[in-house]
C-alpha positions in Angstrom: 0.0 0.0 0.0 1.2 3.2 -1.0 -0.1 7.0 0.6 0.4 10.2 -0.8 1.4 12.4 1.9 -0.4 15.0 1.2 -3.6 12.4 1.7 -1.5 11.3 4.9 -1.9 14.9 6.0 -5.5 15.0 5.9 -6.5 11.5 7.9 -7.9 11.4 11.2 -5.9 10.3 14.1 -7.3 6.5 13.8 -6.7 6.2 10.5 -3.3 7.8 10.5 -2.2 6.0 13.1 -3.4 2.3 10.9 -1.3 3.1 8.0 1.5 5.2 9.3 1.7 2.7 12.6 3.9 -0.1 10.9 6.4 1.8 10.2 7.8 0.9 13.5 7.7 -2.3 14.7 4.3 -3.5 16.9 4.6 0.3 18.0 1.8 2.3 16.5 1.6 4.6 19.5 4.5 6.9 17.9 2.2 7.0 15.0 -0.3 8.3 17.0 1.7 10.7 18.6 2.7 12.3 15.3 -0.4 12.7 14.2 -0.6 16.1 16.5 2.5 17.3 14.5 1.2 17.4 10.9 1.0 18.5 8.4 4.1 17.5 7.2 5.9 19.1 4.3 8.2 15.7 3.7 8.9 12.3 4.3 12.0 13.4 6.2 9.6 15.5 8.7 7.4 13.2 9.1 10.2 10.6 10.0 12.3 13.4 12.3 8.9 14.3 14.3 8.7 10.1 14.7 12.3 10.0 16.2 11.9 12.7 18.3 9.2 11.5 20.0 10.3 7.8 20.7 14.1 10.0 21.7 11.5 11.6 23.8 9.6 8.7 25.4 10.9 7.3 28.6 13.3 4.6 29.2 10.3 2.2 29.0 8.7 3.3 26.2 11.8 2.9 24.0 12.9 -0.5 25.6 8.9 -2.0 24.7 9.6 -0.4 20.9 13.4 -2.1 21.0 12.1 -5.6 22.4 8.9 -5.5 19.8 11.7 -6.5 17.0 12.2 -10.2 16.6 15.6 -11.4 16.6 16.9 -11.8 13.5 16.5 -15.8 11.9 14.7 -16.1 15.0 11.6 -18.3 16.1 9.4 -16.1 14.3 11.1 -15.7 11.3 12.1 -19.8 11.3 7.9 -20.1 11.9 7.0 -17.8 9.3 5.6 -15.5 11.3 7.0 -11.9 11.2 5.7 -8.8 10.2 5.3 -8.5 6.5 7.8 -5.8 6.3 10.2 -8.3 8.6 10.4 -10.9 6.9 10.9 -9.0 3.6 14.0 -6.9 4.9 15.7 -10.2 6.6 14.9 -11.7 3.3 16.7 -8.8 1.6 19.8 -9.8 3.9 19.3 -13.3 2.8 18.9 -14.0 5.8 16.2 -16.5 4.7 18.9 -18.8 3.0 21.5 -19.4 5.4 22.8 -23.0 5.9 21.6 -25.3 9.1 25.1 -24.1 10.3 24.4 -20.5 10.0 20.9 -20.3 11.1 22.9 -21.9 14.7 25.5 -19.1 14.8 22.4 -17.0 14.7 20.6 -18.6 17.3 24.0 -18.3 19.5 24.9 -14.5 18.7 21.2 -14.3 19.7 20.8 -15.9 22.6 24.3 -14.3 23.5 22.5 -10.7 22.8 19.7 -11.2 24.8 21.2 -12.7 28.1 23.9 -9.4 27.9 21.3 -7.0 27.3 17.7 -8.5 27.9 16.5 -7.5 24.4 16.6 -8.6 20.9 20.0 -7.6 18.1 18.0 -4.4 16.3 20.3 -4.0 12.9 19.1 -2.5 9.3 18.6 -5.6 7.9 18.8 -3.6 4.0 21.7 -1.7 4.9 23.5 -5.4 5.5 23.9 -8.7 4.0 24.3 -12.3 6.8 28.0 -11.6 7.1 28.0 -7.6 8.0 25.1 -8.7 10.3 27.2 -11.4 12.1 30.3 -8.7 12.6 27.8 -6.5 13.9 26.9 -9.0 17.0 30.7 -9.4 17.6 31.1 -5.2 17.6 27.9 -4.6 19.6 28.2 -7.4 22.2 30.8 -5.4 24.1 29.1 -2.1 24.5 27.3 -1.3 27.3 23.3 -1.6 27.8 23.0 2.3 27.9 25.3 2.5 24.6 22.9 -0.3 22.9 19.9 0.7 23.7 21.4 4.2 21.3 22.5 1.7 19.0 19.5 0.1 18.3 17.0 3.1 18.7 19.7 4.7 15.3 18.7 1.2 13.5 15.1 1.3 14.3 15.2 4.6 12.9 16.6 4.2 9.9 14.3 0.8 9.5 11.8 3.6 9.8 12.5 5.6 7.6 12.7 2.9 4.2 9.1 1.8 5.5 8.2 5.7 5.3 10.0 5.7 2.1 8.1 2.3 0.7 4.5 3.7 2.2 4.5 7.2 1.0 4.4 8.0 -2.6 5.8 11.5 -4.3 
């Protein structure tokens, strides 16, 4: 589905909030919340009002939206059921034809992930193939939590901003 934003502009706060909400993961209320800020003029407004308000949200708030990612060639995605825009972005990274072997080291850097940091890897899965991925669990696992939860909120938003980029036409 594809929006002009100047029709984007003119929706009520419900139905705003249904098409713009996707945009980041399972967390439509920054949708919501930018819906007091229009009209935008561009995509790249819309998508800075989003970021300021989850930079804005409490610590909880932006933990929920990190932990409302799956982990990449995770149960969901090994189940088949992520998010439309998910699994197309992991498939992007070809992360949906990796080896048995693969698919474990995954699981490992995962699992490794979560018990440092008590929420999932968040990466750009367009801006990187399975191998820049994989590097990025080895560069990341040492930071702190306060230095990850930054790094991850920087890849949710510029996850955010190609699914503003695929949902908004002209």
């Amino acid at each position: 589905m594809s929006v002009a934003l100047s029709q984007l502009n003119t929706l009520d706060r419900e139905e705003f909030t249904r098409i713009a909400g996707p945009v980041f993961e399972h967390s439509p209320w920054i949708a919501g919340a930018a819906w007091s800020k229009k009209p935008f003029a561009s995509i790249g407004d819309l998508h800075s009002a989003m970021c300021k308000i989850v930079r804005d949200a409490d610590d909880e708030k932006q933990l929920a939206l990190i932990r409302a990612h799956p982990d990449l060639v995770g149960r969901a995605a090994l189940a088949g059921t992520l998010t439309r825009e998910s699994a197309s972005e992991q498939a992007g990274a070809g992360l949906n034809q990796l080896s048995p072997g693969e698919i474990a080291l995954f699981q490992k850097q995962n699992e490794a992930y979560r018990a440092k940091f008590d929420f999932p890897f968040v990466i750009c899965a367009r801006m990187n193939k399975k191998e820049a991925i994989l590097e990025g669990f080895e560069k990341r696992l040492p930071c702190t939590s306060d230095q990850e939860v930054q790094n991850a909120l920087e890849e949710i938003f510029k996850i955010a901003e190609f699914r503003l980029r695929d949902l908004i036409s002209g």
